[in-house]
BANU-808108 format. One record per atom (N, C-alpha, C): residue in one letter; x, y, z. Coordinates in steps of 0.2 Angstrom, whole numbers, plus 2048, in hexadecimal, padded with zeros to 3 digits. Example, Ala and Ser with C-alpha at 12.3 -4.5 7.8 and 13.67 -1.06 7.14 Angstrom:
A8427E4827;A83E7EA827;A8427F0827;S8407F5823;S8447FB824;S840800827;
This chain:
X13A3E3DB7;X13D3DCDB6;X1383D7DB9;X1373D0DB7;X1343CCDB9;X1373C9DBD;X1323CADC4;X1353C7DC9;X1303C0DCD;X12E3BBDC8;X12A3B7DC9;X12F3B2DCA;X12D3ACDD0;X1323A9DD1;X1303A3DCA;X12F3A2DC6;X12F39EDC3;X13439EDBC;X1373A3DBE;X13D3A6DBA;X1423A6DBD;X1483A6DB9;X14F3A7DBC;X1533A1DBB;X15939FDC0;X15C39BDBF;X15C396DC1;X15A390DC0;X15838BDC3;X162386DC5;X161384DC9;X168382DCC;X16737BDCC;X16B377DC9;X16B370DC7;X16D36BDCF;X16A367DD2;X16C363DD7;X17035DDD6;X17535CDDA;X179359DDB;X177350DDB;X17634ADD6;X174347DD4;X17B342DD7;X17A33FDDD;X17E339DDD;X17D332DDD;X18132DDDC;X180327DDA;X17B324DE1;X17731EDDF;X17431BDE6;X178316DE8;X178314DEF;X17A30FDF0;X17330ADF5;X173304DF5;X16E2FEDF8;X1722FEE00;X16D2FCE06;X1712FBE0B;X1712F7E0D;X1752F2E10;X1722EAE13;X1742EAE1B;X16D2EAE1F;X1712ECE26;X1702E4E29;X1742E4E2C;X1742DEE31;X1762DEE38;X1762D9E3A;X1772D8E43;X1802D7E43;X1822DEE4A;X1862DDE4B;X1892DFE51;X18B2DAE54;X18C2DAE5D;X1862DDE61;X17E2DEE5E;X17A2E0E63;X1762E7E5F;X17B2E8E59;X17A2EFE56;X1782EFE4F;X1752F1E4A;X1752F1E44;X17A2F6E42;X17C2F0E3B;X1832F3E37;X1822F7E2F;X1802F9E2C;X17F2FDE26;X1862FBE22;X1832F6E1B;X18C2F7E18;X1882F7E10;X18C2F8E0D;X1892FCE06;X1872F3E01;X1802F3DFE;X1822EEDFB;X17E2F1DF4;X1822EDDEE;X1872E7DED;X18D2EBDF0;X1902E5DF4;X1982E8DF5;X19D2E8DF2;X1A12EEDF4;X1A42F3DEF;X1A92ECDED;X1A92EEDE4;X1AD2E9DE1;X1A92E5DD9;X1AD2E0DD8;X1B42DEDD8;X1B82E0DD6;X1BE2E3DDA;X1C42E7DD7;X1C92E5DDC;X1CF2E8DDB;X1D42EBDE0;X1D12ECDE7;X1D62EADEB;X1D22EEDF3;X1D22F6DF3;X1D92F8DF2;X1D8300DF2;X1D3303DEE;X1D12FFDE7;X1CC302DE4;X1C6302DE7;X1C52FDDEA;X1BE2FCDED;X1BF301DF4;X1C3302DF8;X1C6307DFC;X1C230FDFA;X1C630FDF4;X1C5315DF2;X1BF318DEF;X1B9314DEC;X1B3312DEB;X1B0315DF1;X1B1310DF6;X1AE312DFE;X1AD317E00;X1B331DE00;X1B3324E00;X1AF32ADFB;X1AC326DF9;X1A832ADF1;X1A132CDF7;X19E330DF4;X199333DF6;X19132FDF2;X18D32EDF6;X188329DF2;X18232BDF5;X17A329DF3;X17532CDF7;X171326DF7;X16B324DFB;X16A31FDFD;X161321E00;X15A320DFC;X15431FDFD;X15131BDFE;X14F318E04;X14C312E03;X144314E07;X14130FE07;X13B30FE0E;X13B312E14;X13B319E15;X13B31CE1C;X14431DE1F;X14731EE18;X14D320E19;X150323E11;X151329E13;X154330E0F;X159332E11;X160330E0E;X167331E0F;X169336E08;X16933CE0A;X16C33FE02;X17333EE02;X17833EE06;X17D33CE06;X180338E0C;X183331E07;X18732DE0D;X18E32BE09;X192327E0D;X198325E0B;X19A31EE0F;X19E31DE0E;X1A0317E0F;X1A8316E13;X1AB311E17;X1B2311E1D;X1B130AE1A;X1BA307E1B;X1BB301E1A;X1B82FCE20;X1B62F8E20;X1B42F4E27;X1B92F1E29;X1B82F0E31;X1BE2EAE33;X1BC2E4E31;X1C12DEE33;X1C02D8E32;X1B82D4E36;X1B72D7E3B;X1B12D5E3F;X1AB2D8E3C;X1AB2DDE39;X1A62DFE36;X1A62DCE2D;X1AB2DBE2B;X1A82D7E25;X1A62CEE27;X1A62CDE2B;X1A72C7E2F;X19E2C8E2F;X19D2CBE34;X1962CCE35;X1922CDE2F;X1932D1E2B;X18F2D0E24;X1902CAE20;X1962C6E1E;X1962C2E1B;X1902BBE1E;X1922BAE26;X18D2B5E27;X1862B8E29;X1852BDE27;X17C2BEE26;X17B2BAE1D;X1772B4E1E;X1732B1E19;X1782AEE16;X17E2ACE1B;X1842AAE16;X17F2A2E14;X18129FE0E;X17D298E0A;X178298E0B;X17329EE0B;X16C29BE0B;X16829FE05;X16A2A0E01;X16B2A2DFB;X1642A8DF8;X1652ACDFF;X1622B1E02;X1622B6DFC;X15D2BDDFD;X1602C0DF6;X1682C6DF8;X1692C4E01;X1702C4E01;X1712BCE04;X17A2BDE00;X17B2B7E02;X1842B6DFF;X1892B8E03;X18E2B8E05;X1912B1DFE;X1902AEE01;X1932A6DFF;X1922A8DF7;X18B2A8DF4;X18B2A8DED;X18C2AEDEA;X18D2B3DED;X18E2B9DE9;X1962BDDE9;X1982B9DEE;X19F2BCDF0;X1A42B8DF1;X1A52B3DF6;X1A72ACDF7;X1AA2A8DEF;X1A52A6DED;X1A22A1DEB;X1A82A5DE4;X1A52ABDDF;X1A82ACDD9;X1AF2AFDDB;X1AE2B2DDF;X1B52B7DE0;X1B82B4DE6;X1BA2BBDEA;X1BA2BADF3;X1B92C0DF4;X1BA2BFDFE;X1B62C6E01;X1BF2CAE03;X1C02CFE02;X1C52D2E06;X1C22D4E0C;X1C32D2E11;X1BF2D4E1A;X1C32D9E1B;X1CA2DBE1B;X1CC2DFE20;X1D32E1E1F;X1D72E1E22;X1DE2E4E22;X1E32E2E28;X1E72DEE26;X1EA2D9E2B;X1F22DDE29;X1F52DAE31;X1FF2DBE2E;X2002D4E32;X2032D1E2E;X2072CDE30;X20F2CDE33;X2112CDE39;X2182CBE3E;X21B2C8E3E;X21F2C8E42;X2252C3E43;X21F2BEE49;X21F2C2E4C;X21B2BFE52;X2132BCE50;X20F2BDE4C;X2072BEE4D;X2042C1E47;X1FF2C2E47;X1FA2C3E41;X1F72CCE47;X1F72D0E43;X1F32D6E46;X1EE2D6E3F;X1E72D6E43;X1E12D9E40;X1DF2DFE43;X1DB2E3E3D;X1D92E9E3B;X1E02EEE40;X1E52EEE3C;X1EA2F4E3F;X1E92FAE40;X1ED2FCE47;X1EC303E47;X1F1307E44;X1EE30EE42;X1F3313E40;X1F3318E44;X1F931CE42;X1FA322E46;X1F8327E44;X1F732EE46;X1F2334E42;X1F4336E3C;X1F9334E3B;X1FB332E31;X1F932EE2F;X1F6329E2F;X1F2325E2C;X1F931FE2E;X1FD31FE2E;X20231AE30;X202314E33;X20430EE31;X203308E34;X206306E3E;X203307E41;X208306E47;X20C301E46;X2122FFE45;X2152FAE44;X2192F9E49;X21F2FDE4D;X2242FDE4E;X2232F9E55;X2282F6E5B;X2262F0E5D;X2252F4E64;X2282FBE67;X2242FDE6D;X21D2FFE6B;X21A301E63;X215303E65;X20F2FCE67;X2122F7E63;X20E2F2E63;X20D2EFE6A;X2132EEE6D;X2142EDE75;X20E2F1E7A;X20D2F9E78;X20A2FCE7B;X2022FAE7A;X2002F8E75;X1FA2F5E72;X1F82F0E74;X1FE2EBE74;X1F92E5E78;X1FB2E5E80;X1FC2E9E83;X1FC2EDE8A;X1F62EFE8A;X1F22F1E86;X1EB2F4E87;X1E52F2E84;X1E72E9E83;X1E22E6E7E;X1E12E0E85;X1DC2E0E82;X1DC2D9E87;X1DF2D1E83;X1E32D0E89;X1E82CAE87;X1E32C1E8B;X1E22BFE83;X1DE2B7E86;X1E22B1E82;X1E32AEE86;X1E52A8E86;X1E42A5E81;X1E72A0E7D;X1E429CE76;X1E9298E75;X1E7293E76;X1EC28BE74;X1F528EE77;X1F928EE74;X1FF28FE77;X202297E76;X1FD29AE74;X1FF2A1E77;X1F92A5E78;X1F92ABE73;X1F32AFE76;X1F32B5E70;X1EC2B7E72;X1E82BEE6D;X1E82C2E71;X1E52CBE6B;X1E52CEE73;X1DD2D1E6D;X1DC2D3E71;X1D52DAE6D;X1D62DEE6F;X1D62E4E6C;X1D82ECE6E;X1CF2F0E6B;X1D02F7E6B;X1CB2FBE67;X1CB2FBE60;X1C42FCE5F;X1C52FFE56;X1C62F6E55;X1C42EFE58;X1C62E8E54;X1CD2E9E54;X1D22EAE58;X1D72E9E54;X1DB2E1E58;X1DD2DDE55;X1DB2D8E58;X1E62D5E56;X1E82D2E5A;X1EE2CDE58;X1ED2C7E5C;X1F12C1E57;X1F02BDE59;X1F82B8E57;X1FA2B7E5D;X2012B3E59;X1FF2ACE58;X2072ABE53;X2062A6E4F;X20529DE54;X20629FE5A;X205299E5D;X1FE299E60;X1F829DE5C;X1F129BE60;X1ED299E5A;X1F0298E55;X1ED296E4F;X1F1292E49;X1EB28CE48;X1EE289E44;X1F028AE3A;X1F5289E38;X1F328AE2F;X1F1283E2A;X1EF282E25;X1F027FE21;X1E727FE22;X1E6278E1F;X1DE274E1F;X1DB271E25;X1D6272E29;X1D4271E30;X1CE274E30;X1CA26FE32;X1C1270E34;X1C0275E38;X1B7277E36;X1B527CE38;X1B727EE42;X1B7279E44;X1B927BE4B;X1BD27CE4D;X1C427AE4B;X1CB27AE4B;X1CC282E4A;X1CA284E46;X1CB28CE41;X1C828FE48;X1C328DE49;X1BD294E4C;X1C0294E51;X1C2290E56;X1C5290E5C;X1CD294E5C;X1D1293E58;X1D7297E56;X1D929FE57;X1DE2A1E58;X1DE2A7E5B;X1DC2ABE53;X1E02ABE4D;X1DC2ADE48;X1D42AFE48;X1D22AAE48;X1CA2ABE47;X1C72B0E4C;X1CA2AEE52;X1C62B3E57;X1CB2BBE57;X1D02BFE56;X1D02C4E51;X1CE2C6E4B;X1CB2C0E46;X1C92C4E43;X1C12C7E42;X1BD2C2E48;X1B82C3E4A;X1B82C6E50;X1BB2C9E54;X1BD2CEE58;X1B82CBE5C;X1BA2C4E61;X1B72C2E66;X1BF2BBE6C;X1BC2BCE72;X1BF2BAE76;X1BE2B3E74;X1B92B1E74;X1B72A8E74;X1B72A7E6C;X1B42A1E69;X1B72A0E61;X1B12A1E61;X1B62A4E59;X1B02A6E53;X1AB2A3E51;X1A42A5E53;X19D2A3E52;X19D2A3E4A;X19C2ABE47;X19A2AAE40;X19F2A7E3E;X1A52A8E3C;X1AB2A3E38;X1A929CE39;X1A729BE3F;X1A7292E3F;X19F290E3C;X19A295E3C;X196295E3A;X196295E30;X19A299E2F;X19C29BE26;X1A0294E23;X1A4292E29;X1A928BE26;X1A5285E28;X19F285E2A;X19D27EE2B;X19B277E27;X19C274E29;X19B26FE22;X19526FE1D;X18F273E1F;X18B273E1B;X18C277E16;X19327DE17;X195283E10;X19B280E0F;X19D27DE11;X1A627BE11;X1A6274E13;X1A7270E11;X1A6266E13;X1AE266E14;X1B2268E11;X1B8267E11;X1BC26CE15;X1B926FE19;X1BC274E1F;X1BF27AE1C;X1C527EE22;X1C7283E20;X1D0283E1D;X1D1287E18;X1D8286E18;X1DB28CE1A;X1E028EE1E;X1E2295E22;X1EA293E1D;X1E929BE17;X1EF299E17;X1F42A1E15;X1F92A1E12;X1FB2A7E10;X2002ABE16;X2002A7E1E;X2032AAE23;X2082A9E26;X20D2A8E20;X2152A7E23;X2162ADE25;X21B2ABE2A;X21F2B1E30;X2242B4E2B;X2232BAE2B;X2282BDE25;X22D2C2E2D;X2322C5E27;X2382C7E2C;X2362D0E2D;X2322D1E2A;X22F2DAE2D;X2292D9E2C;X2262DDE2E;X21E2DDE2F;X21C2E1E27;X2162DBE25;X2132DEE1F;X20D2DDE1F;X2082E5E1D;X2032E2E1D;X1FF2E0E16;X1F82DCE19;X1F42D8E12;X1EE2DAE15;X1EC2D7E0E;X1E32D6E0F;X1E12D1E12;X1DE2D0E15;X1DA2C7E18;X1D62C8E13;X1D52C1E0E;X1CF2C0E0A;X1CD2B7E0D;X1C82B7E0A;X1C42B2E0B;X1C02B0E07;X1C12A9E04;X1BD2A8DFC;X1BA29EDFD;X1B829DDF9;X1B5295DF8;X1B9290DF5;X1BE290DF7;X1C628DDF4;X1C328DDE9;X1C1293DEA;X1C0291DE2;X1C5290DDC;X1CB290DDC;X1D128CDD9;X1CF283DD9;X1CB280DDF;X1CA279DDE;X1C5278DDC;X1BF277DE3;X1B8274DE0;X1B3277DE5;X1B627CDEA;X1B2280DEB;X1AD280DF2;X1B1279DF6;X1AE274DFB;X1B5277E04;X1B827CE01;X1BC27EE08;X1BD286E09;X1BC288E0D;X1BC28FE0E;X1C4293E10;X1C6295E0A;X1CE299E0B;X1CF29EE0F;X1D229EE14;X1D32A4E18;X1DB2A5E16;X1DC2ACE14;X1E12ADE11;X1E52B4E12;X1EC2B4E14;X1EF2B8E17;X1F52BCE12;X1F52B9E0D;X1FB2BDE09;X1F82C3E04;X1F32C3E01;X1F02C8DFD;X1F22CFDFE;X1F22D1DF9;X1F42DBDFA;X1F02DFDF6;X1F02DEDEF;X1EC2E0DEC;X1E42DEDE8;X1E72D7DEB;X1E02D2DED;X1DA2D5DE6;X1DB2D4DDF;X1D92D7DDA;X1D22D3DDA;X1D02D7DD6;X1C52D3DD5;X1C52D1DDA;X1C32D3DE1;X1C02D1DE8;X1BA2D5DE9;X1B62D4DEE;X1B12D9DF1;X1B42DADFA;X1B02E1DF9;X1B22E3E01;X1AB2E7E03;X1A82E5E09;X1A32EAE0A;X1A42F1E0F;X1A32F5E0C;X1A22FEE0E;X19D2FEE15;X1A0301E19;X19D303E1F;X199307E1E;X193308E20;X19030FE1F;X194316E24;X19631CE23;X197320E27;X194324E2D;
């Protein structure tokens, strides 16, 4: 029998799709998130997408296999203002903003407050019930904000009640200073990039915060954020009712 290795069976390799990587600054660290970002679709399709397995070669970086996690709000946050309006060859505002919107993240709305990026339990489950919540902002840190207060936990997870932020139509400093903006950019003082994303040279007409009536049980939504493209494209929507937030973009975490 020939026992040459140039014979036999040859075994076909496992051929997976590519993905591009856009990494940017964030909190002191560099963030890897999949681009183009996953979409325009549904959130959970774009979710589900993110979980696929993808390979990724570029200049002095050989990934045969990566994947992708949904980001929190602070993390889409920090992607969208790298090169937001500068019509970079990334560039949030015209690519994302502009035709569609971004889904950033996973909020629940309360009786009490807006909870960004929620926690679950080792079911996947939403902590909702009102001692676990109690316990959480027990271990968050609790800051001050106009007539109530935010808290930050781990993992971004961020509340903010409805007395430290304002809704409707209001300029970029009004917003960034608000307890909203600083959960969702998971910071203590106001939000840098948001107020930098909504400033009049992207936005002349300010921000509009809307979608966040107090409903009677807790439900949760998508945060989306788009270029109020319904009018003329001159005020930045911060928007709180969405669910299945259809033809959106969301960017994938690298894992």
């Amino acid at each position: 029998m020939e026992t040459d290795s140039k014979y036999g069976i040859r075994k076909a390799q496992v051929v997976l799709p590519t993905r591009d990587l856009l990494v940017v600054p964030h909190r002191g660290v560099s963030l890897a998130v999949s681009h183009p970002a996953f979409g325009p679709n549904l959130y959970s399709t774009n979710v589900a997408e993110m979980g696929g397995t993808y390979s990724h070669n570029s200049e002095g970086l050989n990934l045969p296999q990566i994947t992708f996690r949904e980001p929190t709000t602070s993390q889409s946050i920090s992607t969208a203002f790298y090169g937001f309006g500068e019509d970079g060859e990334f560039d949030a505002k015209r690519d994302i903003f502009d035709p569609r919107w971004l889904q950033a993240g996973r909020i629940v709305r309360t009786s009490n407050g807006v909870i960004v990026n929620p926690l679950r339990d080792k079911n996947g489950k939403l902590v909702l019930n009102q001692g676990d919540l109690e316990a959480i902002q027990k271990n968050s840190k609790k800051v001050p904000v106009g007539k109530g207060h935010i808290y930050l936990g781990q993992n971004d997870f961020g509340f903010a009640e409805y007395e430290t932020f304002q809704t409707g139509v209001q300029d970029c400093d009004i917003f960034a200073e608000g307890g909203l903006a600083r959960v969702i950019e998971h910071t203590e003082k106001f939000a840098k990039k948001l107020k930098s994303i909504a400033s009049p040279r992207n936005y002349p007409k300010g921000v509009n915060v809307w979608g966040f009536e107090v409903p009677e049980e807790p439900v949760e939504r998508v945060l989306t954020l788009d270029s109020d493209r319904y009018l003329d494209g001159d005020r930045l929507d911060v928007v709180g009712y969405d669910w299945y937030c259809y033809d959106g973009y969301a960017f994938g975490v690298r894992q």
